[in-house]
C-alpha positions in Angstrom: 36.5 -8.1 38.3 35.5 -4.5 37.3 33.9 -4.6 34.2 34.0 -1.3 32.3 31.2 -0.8 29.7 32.7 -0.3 25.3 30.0 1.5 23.7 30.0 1.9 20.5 27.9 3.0 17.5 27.9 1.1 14.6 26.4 2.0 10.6 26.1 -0.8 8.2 28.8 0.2 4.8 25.4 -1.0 2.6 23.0 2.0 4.3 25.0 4.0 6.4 21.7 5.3 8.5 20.9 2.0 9.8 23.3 2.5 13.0 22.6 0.8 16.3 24.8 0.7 19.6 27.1 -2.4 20.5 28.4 -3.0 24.1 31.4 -4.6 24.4 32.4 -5.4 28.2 36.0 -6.3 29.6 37.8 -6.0 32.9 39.7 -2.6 33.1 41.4 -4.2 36.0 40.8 -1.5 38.2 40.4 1.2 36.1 37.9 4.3 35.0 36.2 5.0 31.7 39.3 7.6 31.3 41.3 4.4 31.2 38.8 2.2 29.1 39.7 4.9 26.5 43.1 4.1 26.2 42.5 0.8 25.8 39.6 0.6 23.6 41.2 0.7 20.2 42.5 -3.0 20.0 38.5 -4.4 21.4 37.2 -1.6 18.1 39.3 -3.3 16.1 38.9 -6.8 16.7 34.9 -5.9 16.6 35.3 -4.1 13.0 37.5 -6.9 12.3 34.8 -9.7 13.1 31.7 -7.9 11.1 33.2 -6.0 7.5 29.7 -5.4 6.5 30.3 -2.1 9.4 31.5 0.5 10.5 32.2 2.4 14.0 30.8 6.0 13.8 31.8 7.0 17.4 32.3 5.5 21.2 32.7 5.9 24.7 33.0 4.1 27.7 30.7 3.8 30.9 30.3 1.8 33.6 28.3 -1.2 32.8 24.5 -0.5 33.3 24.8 3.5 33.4 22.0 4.1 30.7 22.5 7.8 29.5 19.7 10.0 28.9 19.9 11.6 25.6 23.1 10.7 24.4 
C-alpha cells in the first residue's frame, strides 16, 4: 500500500483563528503528492462534510511522516 499523506488546515466557522492541521491518509495506489492533488477534493469534502462546525483554509499533500519545517 502507498499511503500518501492529506494535509489540511482547518478554522472553526464560530472563531475562525482557532485553525489546527488534519491528516487524512489513503492509498494513492502508486502515486506522488502531484497525484494526491488530483484526488484530494472528494476526501476534503467528505471531511467538511462530516464536521459543519469548519472550514478548510488550505492543503497539501506529503508523504506520510515528512514533518515540514516552517510551513
Amino acid at each position: 500500500m502507498n499511503l500518501l499523506d492529506l494535509i489540511v488546515l482547518v478554522c472553526s466557522l464560530a472563531n475562525p483563528t482557532a485553525c489546527e492541521e488534519q491528516h487524512i491518509l489513503f492509498d494513492a495506489q502508486g502515486g506522488t503528492p502531484w497525484t494526491c492533488a488530483l484526488h484530494a477534493p472528494p476526501y476534503i469534502a467528505q471531511w467538511v462534510g462530516e464536521h459543519p462546525g469548519m472550514q478548510v483554509v488550505r492543503w497539501r499533500c506529503d508523504w506520510p511522516n515528512n514533518e515540514r519545517q516552517g510551513t
